[in-house]
Structure formats: C-alpha cells, structure tokens
C-alpha positions as CSV (number, residue, x, y, z in Angstrom):
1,X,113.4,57.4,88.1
2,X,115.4,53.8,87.3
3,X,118.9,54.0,86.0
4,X,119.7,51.1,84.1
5,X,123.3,51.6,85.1
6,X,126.5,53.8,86.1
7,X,126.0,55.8,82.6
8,X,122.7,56.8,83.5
9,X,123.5,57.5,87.3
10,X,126.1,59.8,85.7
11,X,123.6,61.2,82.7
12,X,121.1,62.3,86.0
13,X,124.3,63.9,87.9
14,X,125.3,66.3,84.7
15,X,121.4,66.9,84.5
16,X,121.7,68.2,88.3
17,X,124.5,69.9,87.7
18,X,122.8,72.6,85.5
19,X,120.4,72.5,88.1
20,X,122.6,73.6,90.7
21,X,124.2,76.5,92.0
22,X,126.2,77.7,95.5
23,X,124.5,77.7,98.3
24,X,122.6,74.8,96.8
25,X,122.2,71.3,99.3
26,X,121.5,67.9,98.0
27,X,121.2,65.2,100.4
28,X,122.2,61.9,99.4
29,X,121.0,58.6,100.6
30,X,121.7,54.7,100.2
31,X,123.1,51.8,100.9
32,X,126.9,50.9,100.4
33,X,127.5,51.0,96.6
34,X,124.1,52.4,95.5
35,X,126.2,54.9,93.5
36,X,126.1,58.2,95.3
37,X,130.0,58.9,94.7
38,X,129.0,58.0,91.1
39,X,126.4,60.8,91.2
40,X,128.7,63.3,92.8
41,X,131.2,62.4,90.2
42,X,129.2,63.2,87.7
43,X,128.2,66.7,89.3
44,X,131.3,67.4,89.3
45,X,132.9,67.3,86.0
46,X,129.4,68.7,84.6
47,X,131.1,71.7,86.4
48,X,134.2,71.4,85.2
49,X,136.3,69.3,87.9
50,X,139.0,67.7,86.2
51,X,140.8,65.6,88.6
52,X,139.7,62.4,90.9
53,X,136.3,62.4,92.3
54,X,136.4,59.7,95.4
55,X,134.3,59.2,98.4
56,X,135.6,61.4,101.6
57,X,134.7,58.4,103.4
58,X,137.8,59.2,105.5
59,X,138.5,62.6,105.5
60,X,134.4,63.3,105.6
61,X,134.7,66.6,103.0
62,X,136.7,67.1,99.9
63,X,136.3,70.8,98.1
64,X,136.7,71.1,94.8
65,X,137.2,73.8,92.4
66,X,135.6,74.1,89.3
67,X,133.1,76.7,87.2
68,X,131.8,76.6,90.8
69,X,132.9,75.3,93.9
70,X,131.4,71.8,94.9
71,X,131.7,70.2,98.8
72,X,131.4,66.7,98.5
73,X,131.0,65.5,102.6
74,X,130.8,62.2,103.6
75,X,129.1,61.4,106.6
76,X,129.0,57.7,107.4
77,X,131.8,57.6,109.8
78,X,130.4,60.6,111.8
79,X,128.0,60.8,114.7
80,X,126.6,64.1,115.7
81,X,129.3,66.7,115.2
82,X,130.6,69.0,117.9
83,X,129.8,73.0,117.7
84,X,133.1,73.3,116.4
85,X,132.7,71.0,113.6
86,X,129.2,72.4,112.5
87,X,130.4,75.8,111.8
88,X,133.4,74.2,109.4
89,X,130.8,71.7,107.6
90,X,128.5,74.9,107.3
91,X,131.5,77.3,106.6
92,X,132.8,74.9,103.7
93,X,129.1,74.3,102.3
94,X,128.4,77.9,101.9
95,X,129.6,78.8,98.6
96,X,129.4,75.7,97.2
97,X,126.7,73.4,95.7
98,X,127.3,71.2,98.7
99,X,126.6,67.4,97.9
100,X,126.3,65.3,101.5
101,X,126.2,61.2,101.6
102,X,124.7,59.6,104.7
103,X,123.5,63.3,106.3
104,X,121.3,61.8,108.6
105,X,123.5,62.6,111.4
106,X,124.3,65.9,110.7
107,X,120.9,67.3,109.6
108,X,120.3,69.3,113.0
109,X,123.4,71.4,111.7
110,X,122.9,71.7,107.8
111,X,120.9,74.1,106.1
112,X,117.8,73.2,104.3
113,X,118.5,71.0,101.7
114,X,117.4,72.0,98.0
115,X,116.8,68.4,97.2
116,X,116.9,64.9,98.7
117,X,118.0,62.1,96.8
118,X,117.8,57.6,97.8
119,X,119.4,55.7,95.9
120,X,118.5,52.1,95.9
121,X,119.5,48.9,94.5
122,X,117.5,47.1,92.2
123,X,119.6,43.9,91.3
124,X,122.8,44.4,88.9
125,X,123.4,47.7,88.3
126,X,120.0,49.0,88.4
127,X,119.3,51.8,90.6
128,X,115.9,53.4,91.6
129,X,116.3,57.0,92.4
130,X,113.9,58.6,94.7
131,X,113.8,62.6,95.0
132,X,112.3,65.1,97.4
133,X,112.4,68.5,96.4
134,X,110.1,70.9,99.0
135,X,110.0,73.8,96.3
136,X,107.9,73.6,92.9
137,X,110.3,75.4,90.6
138,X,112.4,72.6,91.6
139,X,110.1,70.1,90.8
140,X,109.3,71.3,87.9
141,X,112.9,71.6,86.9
142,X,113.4,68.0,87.9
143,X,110.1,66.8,85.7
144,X,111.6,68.3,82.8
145,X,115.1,66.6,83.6
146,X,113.6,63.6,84.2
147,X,111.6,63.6,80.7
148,X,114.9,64.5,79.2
149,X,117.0,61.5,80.3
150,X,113.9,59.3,80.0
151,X,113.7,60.3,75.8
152,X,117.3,59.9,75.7
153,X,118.1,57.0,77.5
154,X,115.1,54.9,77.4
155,X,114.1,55.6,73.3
156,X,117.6,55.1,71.6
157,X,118.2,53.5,68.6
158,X,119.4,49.8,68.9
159,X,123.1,49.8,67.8
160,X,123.5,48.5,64.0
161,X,124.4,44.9,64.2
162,X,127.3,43.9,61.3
163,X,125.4,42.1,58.2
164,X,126.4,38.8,58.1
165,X,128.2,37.7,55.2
C-alpha cells in the first residue's frame, strides 16, 4: 500500500487499531524516519491514548494505557537481550497489542508476531508499506482495510477552489 503522507500513515494505524487486540504482535520495520513512531502513534490514540506518543528509542519500551493496553518497544539500540530481559519484554507484551520497531534482534525471544510491517521511503513523504500476515483471516481483514483507505484516500473530492471575482 503507498501513503502519500503522515495523514495516511496515521489513517492505516487507526485502521490496525480495530484490527488489534492484547496478545496481538506487530513487527515494525524501516529505515530512520520511515514513519513507524507515526504508525504507533496513530494505534494508539485509535485506542484511546491521550498523552505523548514518542519513540522509546532510549528507554526501549513505553506502556500505555488506554481502551486497551499498548507496548510500544523500540529496539534499535539493543543487541540480543539477556534471559532476564526477555521475560520483561515478554512479560510487558503479554496483555498488550504489543507494537516492536527494529525487532530483528529480539525475534528469538518474541512471540509470533500477528503481522509484519516495512516501511519504506519513497521520496518526500511517500511511504510504501509492505505487510506479512501468516494467517488468512488476517489477510483478509487487511484486504478489506486496505480497500477502505484506498476509496477514501485515493477517490476524494478535490477541495473547492474560491471563484474568482
């Protein structure tokens, strides 16, 4: 799917969200400003998180609370973790729709993940966005969601221009 920009990144994330429910896992993939925090973000307040959505770049999880709980972990700083570590990153996951940038390093310890997404960069603020989803309710669901923001985002109505004059 192509985003044409951060208001479309965020239209996919509230589509997810209804997707989505604890014990859920979405891995999150691309490079440096692709807009994954954007996509969490809009997760997020699609479940009702009022307050600031930022990377855990350096604290590598932030928890928040809102019609469900939502772990947001941020793994580019992190190497494998230690056995210690993997139970709190799988303790903090477990009730939550757990959202994981850069998980490459800590997918011997995560469960399976309901869906994979990459984000990648496509000059300006276009994105491509590139899923993986292993079970076929989900990729149904994901069809349909991606039909959805497709008819709304791609077939609008050109803004009214004012008449001259």
């Amino acid at each position: 799917w192509e985003s044409a920009g951060p208001d479309e990144t965020e239209a996919l994330g509230a589509g997810l969200a209804r997707l989505l429910a604890p014990g859920d896992l979405v891995l999150l993939r691309g490079e440096l400003g692709a807009g994954k925090t954007t996509l969490v973000r809009a997760v997020a307040r699609a479940r009702g998180v009022a307050g600031p959505v930022t990377s855990p770049t350096f604290t590598v999880a932030q928890r928040y609370e809102g019609d469900v709980p939502i772990a947001h972990v941020d793994a580019y700083r992190l190497s494998a973790p230690d056995p210690e570590d993997a139970e709190l990153l799988r303790t903090a996951l477990d009730d939550a729709i757990g959202l994981v940038e850069w998980p490459d390093a800590l997918l011997a310890v995560l469960p399976e993940a309901r869906l994979e997404l990459e984000l990648r960069h496509m000059g300006g603020d276009r994105r491509l966005v590139l899923f993986d989803a292993r079970e076929p309710d989900t990729r149904s669901e994901l069809v349909r969601l991606i039909a959805d923001l497709n008819a709304r985002h791609r077939h609008r109505e050109p803004e009214p221009r004012p008449r001259p004059g």
